[in-house]
C-alpha positions in Angstrom: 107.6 134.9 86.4 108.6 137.9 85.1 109.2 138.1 80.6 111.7 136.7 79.3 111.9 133.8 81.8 113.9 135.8 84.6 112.3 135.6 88.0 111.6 138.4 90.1 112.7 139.2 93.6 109.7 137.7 95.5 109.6 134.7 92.9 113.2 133.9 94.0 112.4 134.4 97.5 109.4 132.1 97.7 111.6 129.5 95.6 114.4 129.9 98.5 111.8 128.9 101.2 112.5 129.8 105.3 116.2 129.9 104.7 115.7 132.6 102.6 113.3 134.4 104.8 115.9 134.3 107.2 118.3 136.3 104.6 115.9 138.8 104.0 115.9 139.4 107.8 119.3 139.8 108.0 119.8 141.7 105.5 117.1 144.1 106.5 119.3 143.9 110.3 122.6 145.3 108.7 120.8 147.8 106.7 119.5 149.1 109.9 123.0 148.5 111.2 124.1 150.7 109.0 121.7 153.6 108.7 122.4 153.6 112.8 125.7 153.8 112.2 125.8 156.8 109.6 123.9 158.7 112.2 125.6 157.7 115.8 129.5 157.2 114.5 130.6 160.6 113.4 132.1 164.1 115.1 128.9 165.6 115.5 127.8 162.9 118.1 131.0 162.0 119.1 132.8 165.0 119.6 130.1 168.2 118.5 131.8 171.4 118.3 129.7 173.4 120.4 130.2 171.2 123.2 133.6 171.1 123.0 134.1 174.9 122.7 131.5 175.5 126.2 134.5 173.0 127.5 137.1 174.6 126.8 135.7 177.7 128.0 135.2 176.1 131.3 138.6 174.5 131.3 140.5 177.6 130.5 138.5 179.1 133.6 139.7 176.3 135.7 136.2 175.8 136.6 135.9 171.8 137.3 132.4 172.2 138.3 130.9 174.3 135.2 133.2 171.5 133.1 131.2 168.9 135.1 127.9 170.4 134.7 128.6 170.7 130.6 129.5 167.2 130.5 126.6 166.1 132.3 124.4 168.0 129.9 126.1 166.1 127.1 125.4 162.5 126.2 128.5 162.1 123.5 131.8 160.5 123.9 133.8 163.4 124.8 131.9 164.4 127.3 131.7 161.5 128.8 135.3 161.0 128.6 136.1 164.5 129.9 133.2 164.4 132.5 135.4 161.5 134.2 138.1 163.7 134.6 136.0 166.9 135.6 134.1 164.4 138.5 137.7 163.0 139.5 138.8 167.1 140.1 135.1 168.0 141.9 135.6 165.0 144.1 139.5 165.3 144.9 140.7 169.7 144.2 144.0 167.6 144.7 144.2 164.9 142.0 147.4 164.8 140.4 147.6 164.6 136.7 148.7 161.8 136.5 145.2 160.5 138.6 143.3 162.5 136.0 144.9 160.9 133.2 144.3 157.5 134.4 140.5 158.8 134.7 140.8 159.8 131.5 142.4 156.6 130.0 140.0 154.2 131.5 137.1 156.1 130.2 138.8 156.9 126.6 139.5 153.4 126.8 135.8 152.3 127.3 133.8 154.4 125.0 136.4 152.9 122.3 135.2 149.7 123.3 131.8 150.5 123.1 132.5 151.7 119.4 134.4 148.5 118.4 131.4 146.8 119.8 129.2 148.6 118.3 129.9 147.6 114.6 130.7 143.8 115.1 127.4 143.1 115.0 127.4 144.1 111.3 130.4 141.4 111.5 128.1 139.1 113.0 125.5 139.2 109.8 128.2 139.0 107.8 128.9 135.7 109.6 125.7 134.4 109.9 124.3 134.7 106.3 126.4 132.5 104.9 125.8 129.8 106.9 122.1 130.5 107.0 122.0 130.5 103.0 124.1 126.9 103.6 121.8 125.8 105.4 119.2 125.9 102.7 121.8 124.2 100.7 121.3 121.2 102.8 117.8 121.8 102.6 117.5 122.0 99.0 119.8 118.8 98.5 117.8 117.0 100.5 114.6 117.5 98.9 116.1 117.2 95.7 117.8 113.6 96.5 114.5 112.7 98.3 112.4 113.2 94.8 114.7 110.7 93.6 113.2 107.7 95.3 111.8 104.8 93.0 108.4 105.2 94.4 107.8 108.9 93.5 106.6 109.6 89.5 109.1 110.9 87.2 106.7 114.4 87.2 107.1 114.2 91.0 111.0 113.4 90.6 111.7 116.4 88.0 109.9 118.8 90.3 111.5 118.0 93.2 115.1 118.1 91.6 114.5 121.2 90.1 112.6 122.7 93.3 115.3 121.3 95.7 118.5 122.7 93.0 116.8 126.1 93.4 116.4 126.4 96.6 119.9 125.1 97.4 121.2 128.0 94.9 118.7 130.8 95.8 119.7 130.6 99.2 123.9 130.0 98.7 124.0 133.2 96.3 121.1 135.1 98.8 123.9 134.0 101.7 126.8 134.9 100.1 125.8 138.8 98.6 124.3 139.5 102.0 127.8 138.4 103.9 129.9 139.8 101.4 127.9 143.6 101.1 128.2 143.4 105.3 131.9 142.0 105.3 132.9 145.5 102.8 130.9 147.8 104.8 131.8 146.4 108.0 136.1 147.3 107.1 134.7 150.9 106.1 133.0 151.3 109.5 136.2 149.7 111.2 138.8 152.7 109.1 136.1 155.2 110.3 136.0 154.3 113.9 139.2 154.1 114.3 140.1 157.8 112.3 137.2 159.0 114.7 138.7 157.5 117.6 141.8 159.3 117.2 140.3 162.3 116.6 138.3 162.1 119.9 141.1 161.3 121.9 142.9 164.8 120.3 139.5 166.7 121.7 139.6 165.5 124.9 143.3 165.8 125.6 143.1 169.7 123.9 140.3 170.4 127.0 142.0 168.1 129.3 145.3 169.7 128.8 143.8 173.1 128.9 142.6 172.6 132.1 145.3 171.3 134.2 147.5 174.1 133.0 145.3 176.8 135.0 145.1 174.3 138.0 
């Protein structure tokens, strides 16, 4: 026990038992969540400015299959979202627009799905915590009413109350701050997909746009 009577980190962690193993795993879970996130949802992998400039190139040229090729070279959103126009033009010189929109629409349409996906699983911690840290609630209740039994010392009693109260209170406020920190972060992940979502579809439809005016 650390001075002054305040436990440390690992004290209050051994005192929460598995419960609050399982809190520490979560919480490690959305920190990765997170630290992915920073790296994989913003313009530079969603939308990078040199790709979309080789695009527009190609698309001002009118050239579906250099546009193709780019995309293919490219693993982000945009280019997977204009690649499914560029393969609908390569595999049809007479797709209408509105065909190339509907390409365009249905693949828009699923790469902002796989983004919404993407950060409800920090949703899901956020979910789960709690009710893991309840769980050792229960847990901690039920060892402290056990040590109550007539049969067990009043040494035995007072250590069992006090080890099953701090267990049942470790893990409740170890639940709660790991569902709450995820529940924040998750809402500022949700306003930035969906700002970054409209500002992909703007990047595609400037290329897309572009290109069916020289077709």
């Amino acid at each position: 026990m650390a001075k002054g009577g305040k436990l440390t980190l690992a004290e209050i962690i051994g005192k929460g038992g598995a419960p609050m193993w399982g809190i520490v795993v979560l919480s490690f879970v959305g920190l990765f969540l997170i630290v992915y996130y920073l790296l994989s949802i913003r313009s530079g992998a969603l939308y990078p400015k040199a790709f979309l400039r080789q695009a527009e190139d190609a698309a001002a040229a009118g050239d579906a299959e250099a546009l193709r090729v780019i995309c293919s070279e490219n693993e982000s959103a945009a280019a997977r979202i204009i690649g499914a126009a560029a393969e609908h033009v390569v595999g049809d010189a007479s797709a209408s627009y509105a065909a190339i929109h509907d390409a365009v629409e249905d693949e828009g349409a699923r790469q902002a799905g796989i983004l919404w996906q993407r950060i409800q699983y920090l949703m899901d911690v956020a979910i789960v915590a709690p009710m893991v840290g309840l769980f050792g609630t229960v847990l901690g209740m039920m060892t402290a009413f056990g040590g109550i039994d007539d049969t067990v010392s009043i040494i035995d009693k007072t250590r069992a109350l006090t080890g099953g109260v701090g267990q049942a209170m470790y893990t409740t406020a170890g639940g709660l701050v790991v569902g709450i920190t995820a529940m924040v972060v998750h809402s500022i992940f949700r306003g930035w997909v969906h700002r970054h979502i409209g500002r992909l579809e703007l990047a595609c439809s400037r290329v897309i746009r572009r290109f069916v005016s020289q077709g």
